[in-house]
Structures are given as structure tokens and as C-alpha cells.
Backbone atoms as SQL, in Angstrom:
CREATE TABLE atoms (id INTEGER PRIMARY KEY, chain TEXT, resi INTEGER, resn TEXT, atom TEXT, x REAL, y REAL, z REAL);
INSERT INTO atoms VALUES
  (1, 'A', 1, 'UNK', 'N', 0.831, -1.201, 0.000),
  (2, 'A', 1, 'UNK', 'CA', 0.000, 0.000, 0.000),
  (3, 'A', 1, 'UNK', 'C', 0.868, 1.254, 0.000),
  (4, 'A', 2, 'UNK', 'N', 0.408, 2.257, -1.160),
  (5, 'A', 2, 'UNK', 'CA', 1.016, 3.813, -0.772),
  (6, 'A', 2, 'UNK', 'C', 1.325, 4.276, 0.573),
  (7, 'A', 3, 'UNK', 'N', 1.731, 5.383, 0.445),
  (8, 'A', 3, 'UNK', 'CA', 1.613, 6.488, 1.541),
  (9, 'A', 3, 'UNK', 'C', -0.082, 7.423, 1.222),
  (10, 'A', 4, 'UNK', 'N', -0.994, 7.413, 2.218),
  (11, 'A', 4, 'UNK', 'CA', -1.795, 8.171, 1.857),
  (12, 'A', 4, 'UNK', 'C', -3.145, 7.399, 1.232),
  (13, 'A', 5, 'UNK', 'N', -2.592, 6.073, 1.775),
  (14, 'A', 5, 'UNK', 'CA', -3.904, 4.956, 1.086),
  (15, 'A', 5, 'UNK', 'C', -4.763, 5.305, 1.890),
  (16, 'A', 6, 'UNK', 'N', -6.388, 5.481, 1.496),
  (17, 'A', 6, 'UNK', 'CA', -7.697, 5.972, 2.167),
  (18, 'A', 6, 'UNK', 'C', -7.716, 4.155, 3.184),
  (19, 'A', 7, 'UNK', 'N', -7.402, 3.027, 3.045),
  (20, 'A', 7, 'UNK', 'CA', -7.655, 1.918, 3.982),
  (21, 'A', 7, 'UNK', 'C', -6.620, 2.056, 4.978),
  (22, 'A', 8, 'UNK', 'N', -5.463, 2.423, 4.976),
  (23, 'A', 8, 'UNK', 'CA', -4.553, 2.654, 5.993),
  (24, 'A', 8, 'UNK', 'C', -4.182, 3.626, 6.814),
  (25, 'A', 9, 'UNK', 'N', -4.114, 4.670, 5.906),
  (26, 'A', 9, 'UNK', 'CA', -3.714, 6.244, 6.452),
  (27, 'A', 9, 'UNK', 'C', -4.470, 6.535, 8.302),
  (28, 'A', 10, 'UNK', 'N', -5.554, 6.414, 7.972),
  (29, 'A', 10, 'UNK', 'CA', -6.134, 6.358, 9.226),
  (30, 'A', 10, 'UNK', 'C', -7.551, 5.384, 9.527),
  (31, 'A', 11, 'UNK', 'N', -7.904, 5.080, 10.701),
  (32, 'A', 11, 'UNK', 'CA', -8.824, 4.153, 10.495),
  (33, 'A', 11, 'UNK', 'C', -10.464, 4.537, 10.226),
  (34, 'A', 12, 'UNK', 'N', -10.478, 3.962, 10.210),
  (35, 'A', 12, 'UNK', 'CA', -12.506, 4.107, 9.696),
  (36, 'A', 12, 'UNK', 'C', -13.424, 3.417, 10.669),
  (37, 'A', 13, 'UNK', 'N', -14.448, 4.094, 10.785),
  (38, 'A', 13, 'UNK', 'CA', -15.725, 3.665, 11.644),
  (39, 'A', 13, 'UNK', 'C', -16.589, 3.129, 10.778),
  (40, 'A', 14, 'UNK', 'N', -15.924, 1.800, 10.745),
  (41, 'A', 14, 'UNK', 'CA', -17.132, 0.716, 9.833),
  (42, 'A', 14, 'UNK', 'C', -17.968, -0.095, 11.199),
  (43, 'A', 15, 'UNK', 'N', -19.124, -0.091, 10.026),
  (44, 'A', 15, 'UNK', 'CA', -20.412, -0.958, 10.837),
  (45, 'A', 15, 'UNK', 'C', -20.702, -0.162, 12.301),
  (46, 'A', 16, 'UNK', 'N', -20.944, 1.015, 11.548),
  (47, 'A', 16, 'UNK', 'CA', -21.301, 1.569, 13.296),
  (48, 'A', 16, 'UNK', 'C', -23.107, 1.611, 13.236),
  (49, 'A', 17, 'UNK', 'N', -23.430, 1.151, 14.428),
  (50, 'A', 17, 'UNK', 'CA', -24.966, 1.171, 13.919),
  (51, 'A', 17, 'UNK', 'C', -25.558, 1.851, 14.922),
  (52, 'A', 18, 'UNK', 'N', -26.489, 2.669, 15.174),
  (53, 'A', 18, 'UNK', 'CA', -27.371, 3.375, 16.138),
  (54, 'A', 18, 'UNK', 'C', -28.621, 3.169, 16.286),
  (55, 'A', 19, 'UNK', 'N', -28.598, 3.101, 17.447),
  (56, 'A', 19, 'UNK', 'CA', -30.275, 2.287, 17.665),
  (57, 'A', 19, 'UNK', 'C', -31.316, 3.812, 18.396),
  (58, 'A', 20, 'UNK', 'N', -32.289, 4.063, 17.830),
  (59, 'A', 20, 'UNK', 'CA', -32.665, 4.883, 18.722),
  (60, 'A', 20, 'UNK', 'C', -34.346, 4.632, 18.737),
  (61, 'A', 21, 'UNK', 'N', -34.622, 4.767, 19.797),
  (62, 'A', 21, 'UNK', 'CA', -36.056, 4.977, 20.250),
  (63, 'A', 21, 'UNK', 'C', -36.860, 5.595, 20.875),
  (64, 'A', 22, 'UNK', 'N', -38.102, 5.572, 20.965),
  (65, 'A', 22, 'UNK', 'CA', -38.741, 6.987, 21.410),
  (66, 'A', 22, 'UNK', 'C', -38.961, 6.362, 22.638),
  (67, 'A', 23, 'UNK', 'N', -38.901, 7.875, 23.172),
  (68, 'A', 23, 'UNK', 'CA', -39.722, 7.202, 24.806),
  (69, 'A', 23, 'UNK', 'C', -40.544, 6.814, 25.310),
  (70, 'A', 24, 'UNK', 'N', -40.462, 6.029, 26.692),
  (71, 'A', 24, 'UNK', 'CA', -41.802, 4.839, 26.264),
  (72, 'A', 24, 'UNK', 'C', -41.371, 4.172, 27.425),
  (73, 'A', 25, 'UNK', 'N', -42.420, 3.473, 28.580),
  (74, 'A', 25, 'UNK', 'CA', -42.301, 2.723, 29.373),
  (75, 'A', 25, 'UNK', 'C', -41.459, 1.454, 28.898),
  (76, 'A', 26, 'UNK', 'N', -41.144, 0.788, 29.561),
  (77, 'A', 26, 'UNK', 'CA', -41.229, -0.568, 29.286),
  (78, 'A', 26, 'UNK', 'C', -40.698, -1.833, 30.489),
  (79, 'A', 27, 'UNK', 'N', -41.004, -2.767, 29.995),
  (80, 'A', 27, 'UNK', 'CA', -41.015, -3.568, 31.051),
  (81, 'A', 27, 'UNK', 'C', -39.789, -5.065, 30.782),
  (82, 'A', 28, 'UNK', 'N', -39.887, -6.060, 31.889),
  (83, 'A', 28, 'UNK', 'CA', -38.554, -6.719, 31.300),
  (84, 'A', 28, 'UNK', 'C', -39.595, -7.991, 30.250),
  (85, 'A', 29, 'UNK', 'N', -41.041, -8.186, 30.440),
  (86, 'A', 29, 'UNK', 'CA', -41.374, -9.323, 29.367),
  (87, 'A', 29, 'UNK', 'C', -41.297, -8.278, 28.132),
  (88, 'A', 30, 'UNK', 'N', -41.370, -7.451, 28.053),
  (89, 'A', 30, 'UNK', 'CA', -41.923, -6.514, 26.735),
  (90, 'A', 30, 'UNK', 'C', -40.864, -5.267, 26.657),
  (91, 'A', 31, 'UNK', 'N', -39.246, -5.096, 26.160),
  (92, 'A', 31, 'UNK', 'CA', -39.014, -3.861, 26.295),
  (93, 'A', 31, 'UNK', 'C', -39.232, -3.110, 25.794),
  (94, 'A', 32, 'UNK', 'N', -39.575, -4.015, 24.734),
  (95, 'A', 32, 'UNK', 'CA', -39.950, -2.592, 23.275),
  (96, 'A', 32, 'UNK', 'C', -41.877, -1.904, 23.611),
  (97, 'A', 33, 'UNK', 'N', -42.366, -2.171, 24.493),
  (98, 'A', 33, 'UNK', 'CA', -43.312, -1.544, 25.034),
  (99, 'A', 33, 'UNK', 'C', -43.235, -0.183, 25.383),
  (100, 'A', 34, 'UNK', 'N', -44.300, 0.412, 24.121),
  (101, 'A', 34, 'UNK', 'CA', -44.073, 1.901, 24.176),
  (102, 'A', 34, 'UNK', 'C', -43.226, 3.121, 23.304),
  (103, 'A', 35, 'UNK', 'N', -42.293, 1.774, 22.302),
  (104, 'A', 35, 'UNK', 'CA', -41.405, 1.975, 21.655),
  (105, 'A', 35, 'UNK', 'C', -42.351, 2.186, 19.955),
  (106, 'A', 36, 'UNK', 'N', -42.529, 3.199, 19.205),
  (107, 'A', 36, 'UNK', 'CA', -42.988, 3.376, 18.229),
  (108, 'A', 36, 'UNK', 'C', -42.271, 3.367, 17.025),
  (109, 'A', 37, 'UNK', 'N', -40.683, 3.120, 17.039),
  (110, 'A', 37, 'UNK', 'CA', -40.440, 2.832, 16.000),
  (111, 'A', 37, 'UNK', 'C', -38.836, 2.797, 16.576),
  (112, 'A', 38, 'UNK', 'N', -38.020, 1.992, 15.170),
  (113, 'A', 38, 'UNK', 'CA', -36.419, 1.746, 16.168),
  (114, 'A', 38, 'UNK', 'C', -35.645, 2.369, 14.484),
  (115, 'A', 39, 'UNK', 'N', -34.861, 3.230, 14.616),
  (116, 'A', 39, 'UNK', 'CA', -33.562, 3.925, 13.673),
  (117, 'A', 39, 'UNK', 'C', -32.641, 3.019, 13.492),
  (118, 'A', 40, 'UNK', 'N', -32.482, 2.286, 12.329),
  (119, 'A', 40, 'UNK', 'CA', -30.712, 1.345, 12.259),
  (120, 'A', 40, 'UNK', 'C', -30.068, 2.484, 10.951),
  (121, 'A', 41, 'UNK', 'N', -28.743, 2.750, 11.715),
  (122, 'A', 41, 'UNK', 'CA', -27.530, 3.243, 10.841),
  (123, 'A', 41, 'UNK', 'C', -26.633, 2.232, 10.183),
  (124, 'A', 42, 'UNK', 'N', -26.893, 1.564, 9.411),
  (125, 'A', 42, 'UNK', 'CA', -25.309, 0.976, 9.565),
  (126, 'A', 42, 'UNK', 'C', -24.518, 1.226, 7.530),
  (127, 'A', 43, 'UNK', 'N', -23.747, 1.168, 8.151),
  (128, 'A', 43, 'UNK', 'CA', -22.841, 2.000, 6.801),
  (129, 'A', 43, 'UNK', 'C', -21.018, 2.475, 7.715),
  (130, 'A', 44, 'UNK', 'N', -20.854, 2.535, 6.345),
  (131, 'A', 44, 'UNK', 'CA', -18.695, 3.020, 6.507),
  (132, 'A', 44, 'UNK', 'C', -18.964, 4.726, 6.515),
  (133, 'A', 45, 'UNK', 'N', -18.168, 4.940, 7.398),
  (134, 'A', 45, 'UNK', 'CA', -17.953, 6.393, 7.685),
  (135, 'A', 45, 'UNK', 'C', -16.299, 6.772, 7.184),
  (136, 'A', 46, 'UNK', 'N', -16.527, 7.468, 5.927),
  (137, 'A', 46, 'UNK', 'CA', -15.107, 7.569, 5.261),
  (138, 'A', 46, 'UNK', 'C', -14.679, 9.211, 4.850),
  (139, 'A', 47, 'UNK', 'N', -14.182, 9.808, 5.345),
  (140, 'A', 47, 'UNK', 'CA', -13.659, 11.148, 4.698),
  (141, 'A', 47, 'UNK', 'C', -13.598, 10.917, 3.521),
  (142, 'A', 48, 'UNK', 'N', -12.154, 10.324, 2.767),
  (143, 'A', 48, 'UNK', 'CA', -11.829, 9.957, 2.046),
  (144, 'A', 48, 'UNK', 'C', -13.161, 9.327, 0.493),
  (145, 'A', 49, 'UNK', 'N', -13.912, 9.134, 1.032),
  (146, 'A', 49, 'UNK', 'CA', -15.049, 8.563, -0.133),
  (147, 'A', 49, 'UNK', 'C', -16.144, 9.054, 0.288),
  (148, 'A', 50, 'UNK', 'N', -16.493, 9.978, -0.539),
  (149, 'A', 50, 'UNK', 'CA', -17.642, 10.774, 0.371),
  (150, 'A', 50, 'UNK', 'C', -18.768, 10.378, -0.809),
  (151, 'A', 51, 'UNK', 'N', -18.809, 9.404, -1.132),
  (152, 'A', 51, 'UNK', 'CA', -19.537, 8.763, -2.105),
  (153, 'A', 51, 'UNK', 'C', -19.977, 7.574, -1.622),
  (154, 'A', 52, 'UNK', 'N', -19.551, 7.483, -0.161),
  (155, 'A', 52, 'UNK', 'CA', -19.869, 5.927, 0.335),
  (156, 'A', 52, 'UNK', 'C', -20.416, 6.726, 1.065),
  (157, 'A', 53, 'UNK', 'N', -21.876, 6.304, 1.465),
  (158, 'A', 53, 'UNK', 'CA', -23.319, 7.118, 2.462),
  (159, 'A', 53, 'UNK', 'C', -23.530, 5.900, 3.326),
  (160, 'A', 54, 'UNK', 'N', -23.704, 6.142, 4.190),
  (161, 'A', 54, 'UNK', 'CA', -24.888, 5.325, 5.257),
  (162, 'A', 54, 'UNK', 'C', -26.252, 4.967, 4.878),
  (163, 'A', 55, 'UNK', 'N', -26.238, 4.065, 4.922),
  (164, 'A', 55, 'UNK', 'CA', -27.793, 3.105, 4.840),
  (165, 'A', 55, 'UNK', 'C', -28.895, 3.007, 5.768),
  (166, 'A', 56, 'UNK', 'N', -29.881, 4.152, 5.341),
  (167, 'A', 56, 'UNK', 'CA', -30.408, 4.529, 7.120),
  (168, 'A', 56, 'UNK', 'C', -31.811, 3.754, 6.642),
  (169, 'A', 57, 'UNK', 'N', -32.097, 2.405, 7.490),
  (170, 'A', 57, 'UNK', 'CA', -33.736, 1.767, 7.841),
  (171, 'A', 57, 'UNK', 'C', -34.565, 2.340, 8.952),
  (172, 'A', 58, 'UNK', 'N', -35.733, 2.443, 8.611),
  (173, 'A', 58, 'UNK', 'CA', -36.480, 2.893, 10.201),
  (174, 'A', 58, 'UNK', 'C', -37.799, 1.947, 10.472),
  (175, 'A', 59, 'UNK', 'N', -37.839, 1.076, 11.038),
  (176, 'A', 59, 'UNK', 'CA', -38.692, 0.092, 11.220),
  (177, 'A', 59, 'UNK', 'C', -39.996, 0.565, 12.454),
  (178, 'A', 60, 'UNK', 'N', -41.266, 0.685, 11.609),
  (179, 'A', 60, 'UNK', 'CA', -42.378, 0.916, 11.998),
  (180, 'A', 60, 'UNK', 'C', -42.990, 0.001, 13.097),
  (181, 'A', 61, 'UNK', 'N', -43.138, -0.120, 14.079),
  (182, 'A', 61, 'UNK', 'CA', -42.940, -1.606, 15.157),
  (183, 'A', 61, 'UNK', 'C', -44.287, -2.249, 15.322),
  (184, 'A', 62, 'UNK', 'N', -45.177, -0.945, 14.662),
  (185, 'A', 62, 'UNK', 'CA', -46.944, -1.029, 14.616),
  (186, 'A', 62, 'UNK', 'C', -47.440, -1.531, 13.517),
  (187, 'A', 63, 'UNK', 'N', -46.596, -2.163, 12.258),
  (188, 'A', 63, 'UNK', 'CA', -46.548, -2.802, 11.331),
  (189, 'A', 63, 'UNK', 'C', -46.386, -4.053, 11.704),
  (190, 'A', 64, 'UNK', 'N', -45.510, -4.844, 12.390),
  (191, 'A', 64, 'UNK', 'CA', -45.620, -6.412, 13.007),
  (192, 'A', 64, 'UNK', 'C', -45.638, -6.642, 14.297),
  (193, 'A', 65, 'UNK', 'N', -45.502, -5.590, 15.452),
  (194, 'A', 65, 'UNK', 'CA', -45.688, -6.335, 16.726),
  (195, 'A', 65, 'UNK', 'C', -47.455, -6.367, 16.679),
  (196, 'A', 66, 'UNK', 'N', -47.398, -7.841, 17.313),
  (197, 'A', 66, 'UNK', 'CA', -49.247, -7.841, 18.066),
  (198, 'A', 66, 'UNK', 'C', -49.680, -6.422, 18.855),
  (199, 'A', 67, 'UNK', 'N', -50.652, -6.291, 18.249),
  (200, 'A', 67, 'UNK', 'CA', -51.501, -5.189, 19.190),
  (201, 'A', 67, 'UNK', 'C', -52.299, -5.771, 20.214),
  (202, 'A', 68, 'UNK', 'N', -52.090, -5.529, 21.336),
  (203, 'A', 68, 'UNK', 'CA', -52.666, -6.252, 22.882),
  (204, 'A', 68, 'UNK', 'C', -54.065, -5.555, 22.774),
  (205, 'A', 69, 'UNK', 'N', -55.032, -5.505, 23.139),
  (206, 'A', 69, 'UNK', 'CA', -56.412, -5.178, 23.701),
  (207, 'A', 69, 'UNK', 'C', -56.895, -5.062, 24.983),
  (208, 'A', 70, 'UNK', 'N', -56.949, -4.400, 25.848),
  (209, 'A', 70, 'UNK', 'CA', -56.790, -4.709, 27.622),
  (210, 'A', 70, 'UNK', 'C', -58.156, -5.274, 27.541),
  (211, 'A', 71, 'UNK', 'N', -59.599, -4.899, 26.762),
  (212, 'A', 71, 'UNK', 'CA', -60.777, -5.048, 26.716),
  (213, 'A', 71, 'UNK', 'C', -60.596, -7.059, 27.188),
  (214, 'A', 72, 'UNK', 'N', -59.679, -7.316, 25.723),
  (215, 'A', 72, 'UNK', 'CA', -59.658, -8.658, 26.088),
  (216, 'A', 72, 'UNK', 'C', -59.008, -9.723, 27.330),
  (217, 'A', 73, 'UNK', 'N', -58.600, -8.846, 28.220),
  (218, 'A', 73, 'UNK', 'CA', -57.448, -9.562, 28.863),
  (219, 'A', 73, 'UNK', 'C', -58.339, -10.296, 30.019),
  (220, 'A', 74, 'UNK', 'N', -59.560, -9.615, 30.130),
  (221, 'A', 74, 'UNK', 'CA', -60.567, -10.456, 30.844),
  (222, 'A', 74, 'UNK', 'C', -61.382, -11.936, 30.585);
């Protein structure tokens, strides 16, 4: 490798991923209780290639978790 190679020169924050969620009770059977949706980052963080972007998903949680009913819990 050169002097000044973008893989060596300095290092890179690959696969960094961030989780974020809204606020929201939750409990230890259920943590995601209360949680309306979860942020994944994951992607290479490169000076050097500013043509390589992050891959941002945001997963809707009211799309596949069960919806509980308290009406029914009786």
C-alpha cells in the first residue's frame, strides 16, 4: 500500500450502527413496550469517499408487533 492509502492512512468507523427509540415505558417481558419505532444506521464512515453514504432503515414496530387489547385480557 502507498503512503496516503484511504484503507490505511487512518482508520474508519465501519459498521457503526445506532439504535434509537422513542420514549416509552417498558417492562422486562416486553421492552420494546411503548417503543414506536427503532432507527438502524449501519454504513462506513469515510472522509476519504464521500460517495460511500450510510444506509439509514427505520422500522415501523406497529406494522408487526401484536396489538394487545386490555378489553380482552378479561
Amino acid at each position: 500500500n502507498k503512503t496516503g492509502d484511504p484503507q490505511t492512512s487512518k482508520p474508519l468507523l465501519t459498521r457503526k450502527v445506532l439504535l434509537q427509540a422513542s420514549s416509552g415505558k417498558s417492562t422486562a417481558d416486553d421492552p420494546f413496550q411503548g417503543v414506536h419505532a427503532i432507527l438502524v444506521i449501519v454504513g462506513d464512515i469515510s472522509e476519504e469517499n464521500p460517495y460511500q453514504k450510510s444506509t439509514a432503515l427505520q422500522v415501523n414496530l406497529s406494522r408487526w408487533k401484536p396489538q394487545f387489547n386490555d378489553q380482552n385480557a378479561s
